[in-house]
C-alpha positions as CSV (number, residue, x, y, z in Angstrom):
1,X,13.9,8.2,30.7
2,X,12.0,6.5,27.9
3,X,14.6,5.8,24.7
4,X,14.3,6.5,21.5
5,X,16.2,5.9,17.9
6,X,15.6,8.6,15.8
7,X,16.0,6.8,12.3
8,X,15.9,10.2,10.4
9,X,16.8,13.3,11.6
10,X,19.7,16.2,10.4
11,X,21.1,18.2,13.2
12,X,21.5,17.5,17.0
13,X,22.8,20.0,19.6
14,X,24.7,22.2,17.1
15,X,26.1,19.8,14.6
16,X,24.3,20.1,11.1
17,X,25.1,16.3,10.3
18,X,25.5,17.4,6.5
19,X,28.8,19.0,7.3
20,X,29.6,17.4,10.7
21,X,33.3,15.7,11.2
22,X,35.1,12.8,12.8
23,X,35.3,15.2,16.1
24,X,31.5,15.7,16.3
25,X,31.3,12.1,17.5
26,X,32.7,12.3,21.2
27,X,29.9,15.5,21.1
28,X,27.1,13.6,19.5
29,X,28.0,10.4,21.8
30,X,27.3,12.7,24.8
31,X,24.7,14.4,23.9
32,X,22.6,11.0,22.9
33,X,23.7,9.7,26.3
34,X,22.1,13.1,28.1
35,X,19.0,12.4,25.9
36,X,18.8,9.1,26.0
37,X,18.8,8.1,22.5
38,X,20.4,6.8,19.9
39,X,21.2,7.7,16.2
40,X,21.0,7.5,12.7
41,X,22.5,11.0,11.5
42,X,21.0,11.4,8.1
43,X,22.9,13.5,5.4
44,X,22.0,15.9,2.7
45,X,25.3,15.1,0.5
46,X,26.7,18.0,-2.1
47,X,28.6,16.6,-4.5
48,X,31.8,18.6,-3.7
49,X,31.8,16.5,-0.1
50,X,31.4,13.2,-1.5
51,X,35.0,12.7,-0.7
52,X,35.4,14.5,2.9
53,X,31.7,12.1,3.5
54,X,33.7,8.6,2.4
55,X,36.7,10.6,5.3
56,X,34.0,10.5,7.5
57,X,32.4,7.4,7.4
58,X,35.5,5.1,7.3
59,X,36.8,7.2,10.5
60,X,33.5,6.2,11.5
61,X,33.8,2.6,11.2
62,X,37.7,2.5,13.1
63,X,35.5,4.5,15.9
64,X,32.3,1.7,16.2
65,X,35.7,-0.5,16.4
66,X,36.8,1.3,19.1
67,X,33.6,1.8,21.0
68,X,31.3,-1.0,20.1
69,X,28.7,0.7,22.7
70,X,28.0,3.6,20.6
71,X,25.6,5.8,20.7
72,X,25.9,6.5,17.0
73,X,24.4,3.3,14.6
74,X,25.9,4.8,11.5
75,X,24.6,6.9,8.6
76,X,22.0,7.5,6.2
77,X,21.9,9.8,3.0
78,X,19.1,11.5,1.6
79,X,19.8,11.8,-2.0
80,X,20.9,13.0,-4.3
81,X,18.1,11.0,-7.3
82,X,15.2,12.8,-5.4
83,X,12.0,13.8,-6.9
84,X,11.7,18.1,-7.8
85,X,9.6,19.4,-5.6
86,X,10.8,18.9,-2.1
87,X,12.3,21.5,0.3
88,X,15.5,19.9,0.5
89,X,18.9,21.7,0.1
90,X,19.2,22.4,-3.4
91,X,22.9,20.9,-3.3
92,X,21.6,17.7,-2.2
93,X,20.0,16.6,-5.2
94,X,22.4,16.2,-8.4
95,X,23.2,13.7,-10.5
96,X,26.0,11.2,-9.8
97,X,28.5,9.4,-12.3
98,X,28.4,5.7,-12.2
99,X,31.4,6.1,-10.3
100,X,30.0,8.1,-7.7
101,X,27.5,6.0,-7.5
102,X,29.7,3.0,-6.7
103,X,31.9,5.0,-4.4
104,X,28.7,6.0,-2.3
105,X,27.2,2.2,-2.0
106,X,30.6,0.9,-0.8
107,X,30.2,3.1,2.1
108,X,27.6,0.3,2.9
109,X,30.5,-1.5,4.5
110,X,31.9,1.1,6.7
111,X,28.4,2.0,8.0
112,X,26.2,3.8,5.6
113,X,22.6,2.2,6.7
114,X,20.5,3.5,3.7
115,X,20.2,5.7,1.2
116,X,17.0,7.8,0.4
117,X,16.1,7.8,-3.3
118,X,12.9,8.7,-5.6
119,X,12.1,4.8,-7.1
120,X,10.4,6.5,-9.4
121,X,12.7,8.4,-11.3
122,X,13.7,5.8,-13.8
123,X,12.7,2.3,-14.9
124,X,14.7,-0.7,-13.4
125,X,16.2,-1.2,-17.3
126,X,17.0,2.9,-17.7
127,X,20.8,2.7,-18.1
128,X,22.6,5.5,-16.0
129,X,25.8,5.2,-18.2
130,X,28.4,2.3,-19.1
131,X,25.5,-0.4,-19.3
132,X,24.7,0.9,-15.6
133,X,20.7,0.4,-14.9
134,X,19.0,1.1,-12.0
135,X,18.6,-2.5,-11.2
136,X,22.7,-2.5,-11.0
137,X,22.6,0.3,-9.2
138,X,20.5,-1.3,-6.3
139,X,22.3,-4.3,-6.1
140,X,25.5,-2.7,-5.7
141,X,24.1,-0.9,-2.5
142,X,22.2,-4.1,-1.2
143,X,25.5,-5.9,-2.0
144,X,27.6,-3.5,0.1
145,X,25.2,-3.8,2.8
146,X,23.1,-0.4,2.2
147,X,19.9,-0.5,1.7
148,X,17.4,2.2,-0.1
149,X,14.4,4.4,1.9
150,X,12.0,4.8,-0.8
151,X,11.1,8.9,-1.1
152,X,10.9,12.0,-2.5
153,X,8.1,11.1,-5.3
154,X,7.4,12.9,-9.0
155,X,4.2,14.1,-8.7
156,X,3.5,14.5,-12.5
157,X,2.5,10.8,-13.1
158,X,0.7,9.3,-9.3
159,X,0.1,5.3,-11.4
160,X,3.5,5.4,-13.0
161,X,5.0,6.1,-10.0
162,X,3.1,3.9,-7.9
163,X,3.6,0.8,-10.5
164,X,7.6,2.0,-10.8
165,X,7.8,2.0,-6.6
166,X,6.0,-1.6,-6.8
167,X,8.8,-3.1,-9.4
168,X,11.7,-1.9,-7.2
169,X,9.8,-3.5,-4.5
170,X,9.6,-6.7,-6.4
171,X,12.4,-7.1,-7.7
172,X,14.4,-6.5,-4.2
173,X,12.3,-9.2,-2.8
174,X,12.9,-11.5,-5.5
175,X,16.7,-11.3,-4.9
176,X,17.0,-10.9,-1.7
177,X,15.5,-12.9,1.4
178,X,12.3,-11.5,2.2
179,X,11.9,-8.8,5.2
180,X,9.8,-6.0,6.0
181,X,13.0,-5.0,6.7
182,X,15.1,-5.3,3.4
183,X,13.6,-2.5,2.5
184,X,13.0,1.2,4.0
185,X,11.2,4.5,3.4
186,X,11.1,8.1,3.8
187,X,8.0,9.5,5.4
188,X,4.6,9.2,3.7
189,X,2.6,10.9,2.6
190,X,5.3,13.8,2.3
191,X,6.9,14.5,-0.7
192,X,4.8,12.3,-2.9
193,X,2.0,12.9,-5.1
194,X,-1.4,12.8,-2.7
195,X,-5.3,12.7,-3.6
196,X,-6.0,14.8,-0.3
197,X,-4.3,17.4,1.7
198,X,-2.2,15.7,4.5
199,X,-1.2,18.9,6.2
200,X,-3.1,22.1,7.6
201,X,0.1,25.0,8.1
202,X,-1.0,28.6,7.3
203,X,-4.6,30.2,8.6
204,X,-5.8,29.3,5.2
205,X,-5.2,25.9,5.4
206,X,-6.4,25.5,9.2
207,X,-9.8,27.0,7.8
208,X,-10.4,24.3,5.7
209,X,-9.8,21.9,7.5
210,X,-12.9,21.1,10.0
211,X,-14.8,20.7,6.0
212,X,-11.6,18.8,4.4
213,X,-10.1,16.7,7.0
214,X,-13.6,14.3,7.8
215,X,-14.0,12.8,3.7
216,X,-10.2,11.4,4.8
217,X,-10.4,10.1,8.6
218,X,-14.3,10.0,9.2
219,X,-14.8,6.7,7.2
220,X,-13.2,3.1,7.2
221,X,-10.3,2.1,5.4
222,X,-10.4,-0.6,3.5
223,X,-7.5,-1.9,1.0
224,X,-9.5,-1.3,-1.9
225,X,-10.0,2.2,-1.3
226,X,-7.0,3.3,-0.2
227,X,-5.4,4.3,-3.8
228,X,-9.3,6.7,-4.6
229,X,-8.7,8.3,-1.5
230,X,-5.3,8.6,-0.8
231,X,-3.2,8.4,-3.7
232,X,-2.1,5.5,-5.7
233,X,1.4,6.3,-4.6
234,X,0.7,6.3,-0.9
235,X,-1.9,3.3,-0.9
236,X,1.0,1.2,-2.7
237,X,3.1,2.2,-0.2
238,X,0.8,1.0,2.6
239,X,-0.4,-2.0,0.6
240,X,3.3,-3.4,0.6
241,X,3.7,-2.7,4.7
242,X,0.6,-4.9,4.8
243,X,2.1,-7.7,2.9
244,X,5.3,-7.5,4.9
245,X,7.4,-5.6,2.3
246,X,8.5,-3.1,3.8
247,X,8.6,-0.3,6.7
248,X,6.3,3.2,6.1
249,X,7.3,6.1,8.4
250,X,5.5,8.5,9.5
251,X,5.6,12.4,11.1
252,X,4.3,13.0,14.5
253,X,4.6,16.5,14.8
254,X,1.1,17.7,13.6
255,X,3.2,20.2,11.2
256,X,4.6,18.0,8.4
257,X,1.3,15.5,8.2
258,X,-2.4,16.0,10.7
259,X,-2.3,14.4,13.6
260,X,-5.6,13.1,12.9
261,X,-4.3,11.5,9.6
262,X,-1.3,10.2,11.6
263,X,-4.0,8.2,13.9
264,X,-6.0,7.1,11.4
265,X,-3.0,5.5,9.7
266,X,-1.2,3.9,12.9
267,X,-5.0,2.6,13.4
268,X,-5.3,1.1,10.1
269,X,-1.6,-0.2,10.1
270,X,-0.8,-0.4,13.4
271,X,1.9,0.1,15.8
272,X,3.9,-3.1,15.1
273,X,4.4,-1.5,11.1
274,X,5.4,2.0,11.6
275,X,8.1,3.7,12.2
276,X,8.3,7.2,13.8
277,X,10.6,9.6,11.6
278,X,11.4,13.2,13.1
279,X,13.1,14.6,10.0
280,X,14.3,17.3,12.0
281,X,17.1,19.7,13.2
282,X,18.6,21.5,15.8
283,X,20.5,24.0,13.8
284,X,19.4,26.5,11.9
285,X,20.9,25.1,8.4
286,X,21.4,22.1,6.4
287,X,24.3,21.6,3.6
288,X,25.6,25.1,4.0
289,X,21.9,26.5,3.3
290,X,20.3,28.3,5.9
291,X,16.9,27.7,7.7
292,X,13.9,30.1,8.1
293,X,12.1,29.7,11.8
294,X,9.3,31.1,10.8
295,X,7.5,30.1,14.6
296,X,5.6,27.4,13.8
297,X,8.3,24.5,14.5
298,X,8.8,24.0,11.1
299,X,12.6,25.2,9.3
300,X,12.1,27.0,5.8
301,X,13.9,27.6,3.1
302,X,14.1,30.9,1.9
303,X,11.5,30.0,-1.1
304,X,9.2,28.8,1.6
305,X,9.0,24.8,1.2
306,X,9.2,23.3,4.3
307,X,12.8,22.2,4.8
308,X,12.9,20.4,8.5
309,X,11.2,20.1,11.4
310,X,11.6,21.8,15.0
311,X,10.2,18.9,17.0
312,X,12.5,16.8,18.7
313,X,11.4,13.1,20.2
314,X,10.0,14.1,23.4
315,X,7.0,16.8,21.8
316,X,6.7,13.8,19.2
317,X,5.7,11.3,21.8
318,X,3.6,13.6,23.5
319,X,2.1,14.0,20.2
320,X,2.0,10.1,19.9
321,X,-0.1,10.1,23.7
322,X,-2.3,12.7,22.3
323,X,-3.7,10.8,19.5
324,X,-4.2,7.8,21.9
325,X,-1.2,5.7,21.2
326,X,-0.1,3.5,24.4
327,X,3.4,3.8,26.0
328,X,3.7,0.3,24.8
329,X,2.7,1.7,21.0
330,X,4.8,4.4,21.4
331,X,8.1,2.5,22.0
332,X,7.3,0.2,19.5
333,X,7.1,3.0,16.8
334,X,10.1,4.9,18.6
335,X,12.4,2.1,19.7
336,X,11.6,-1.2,18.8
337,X,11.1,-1.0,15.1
338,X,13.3,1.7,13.6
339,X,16.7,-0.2,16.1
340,X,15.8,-3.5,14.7
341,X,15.2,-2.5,11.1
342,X,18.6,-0.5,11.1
343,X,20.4,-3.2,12.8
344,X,19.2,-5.9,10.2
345,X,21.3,-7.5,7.6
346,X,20.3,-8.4,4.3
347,X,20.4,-11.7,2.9
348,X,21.0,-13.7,-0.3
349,X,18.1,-15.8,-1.3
């Protein structure tokens, strides 16, 4: 049975992680032991559960204590500073108090991995409240031992947010031992702003897409044409996995970006600098919002926008050997990279 970390995912078996509790984990430990896997359970957090979500994850860390060999690698949260336009629970994205803030990054020592926020959405100076910047606000995670998944772009301003993601990445790097670890991501070229389209859903879109897709794949990449044709958001965001910055991840179910854009982009980055996110659930709601299945493996909202996937690990590695990756590639992308970037710790320069 091949194994695989699923870095970014929100429901397994019938446990929406976003509302789960301290008795889901003797189900979720079986369950990734049937599958073989192992997991990051990642959490769309409404502010009225900040408090049962601290519950959770402390009971969390006395249960690692008590079974080292879990199954279970901790926890990330997606949100709530995310960009406007993204199909995510509308509870999940709010804005915290400072002290929220601070009570979410010391969750860092009791086994929150990440947390998924729009680097975009302020400048590093922009004070939050109390002489609170962003800047503070990022250290007090990387102090606690969280780190931050870049994601969930504006999309009214591609350079500024592009040059705001790049000052984020800087300035983590400059106080913090270099890794293309230290920092992590949510999956590109989703939820961003984009010079092309990435995906081909509805019968209207699939129509287009034998005159669209070739001006994207059909040519070589080079680094200094990645931000014309791509984006200046997602070429920054490949740029800095090229200099070792940091970890893009990427969609292999055909649904939430092409498969033919996903091969281009494993080509151009390769294997050894991806990571393979599924960003989907087996349960037919997230944060007390419920899912559309709509039958075409993709979870809506009830506006529409794409909330989640339906495609678990194995129909994303099948994917993977579709598009020519090796088994080698494949468990690079599946296992090797997100395990050892979630199992890293960060480090004062």
């Amino acid at each position: 049975m091949s194994q695989s970390f699923l870095y970014h995912f929100h429901g397994l078996g019938d446990v929406d992680f976003s509302e789960m509790g301290e008795s889901d984990f003797v189900t979720l430990e079986s369950l990734c032991e049937e599958r073989g896997l192992e997991i990051l359970p990642t959490v769309y957090l409404r502010r009225p559960a900040l408090a049962s979500f601290e519950a959770l994850v402390r009971a969390y860390a006395k249960y690692r204590a008590e079974v080292p060999e879990t199954r279970i690698r901790g926890f990330g949260v997606e949100g709530p500073m995310l960009g406007p336009e993204g199909g995510i629970p509308r509870a999940g994205v709010w804005s915290p108090s400072v002290e929220e803030w601070r009570r979410l990054a010391a969750l860092g020592e009791h086994g929150l991995r990440y947390v998924v926020m729009a680097p975009d959405a302020v400048e590093l100076d922009e004070v939050f409240g109390e002489g609170f910047t962003f800047a503070d606000l990022l250290v007090d995670f990387y102090e606690h031992g969280c780190r931050v998944a870049l994601g969930h772009f504006h999309r009214d301003a591609p350079e500024r947010s592009a040059r705001r993601m790049r000052k984020v990445i800087e300035f983590l790097h400059g106080r913090y031992e270099s890794s293309p670890y230290l920092i992590l991501t949510d999956h590109l070229y989703n939820d961003m702003p984009r010079n092309f389209r990435h995906a081909y859903r509805s019968a209207e879109e699939l129509a287009l897409r034998e005159a669209e897709l070739p001006a994207v794949v059909g040519r070589e990449w080079s680094r200094e044409m990645l931000a014309d044709l791509l984006g200046p958001v997602p070429a920054e965001m490949i740029h800095a996995a090229e200099e070792g910055l940091l970890f893009p991840c990427i969609n292999f179910d055909g649904y939430h970006v092409d498969l033919e854009v996903v091969r281009k982009t494993v080509g151009y980055l390769g294997a050894e600098k991806m990571i393979a996110l599924t960003d989907h659930t087996e349960v037919a709601s997230m944060a007390l919002e419920p899912l559309a299945d709509d039958g075409s493996l993709l979870w809506r909202r009830d506006d529409g926008k794409v909330a989640a996937g339906q495609s678990g690990p194995e129909r994303q590695r099948r994917n993977m050997a579709s598009i020519g990756l090796s088994e080698q590639e494949i468990d690079q992308i599946f296992w090797h990279n997100p395990k050892t970037a979630i199992e890293y710790t960060v480090k004062s320069r």
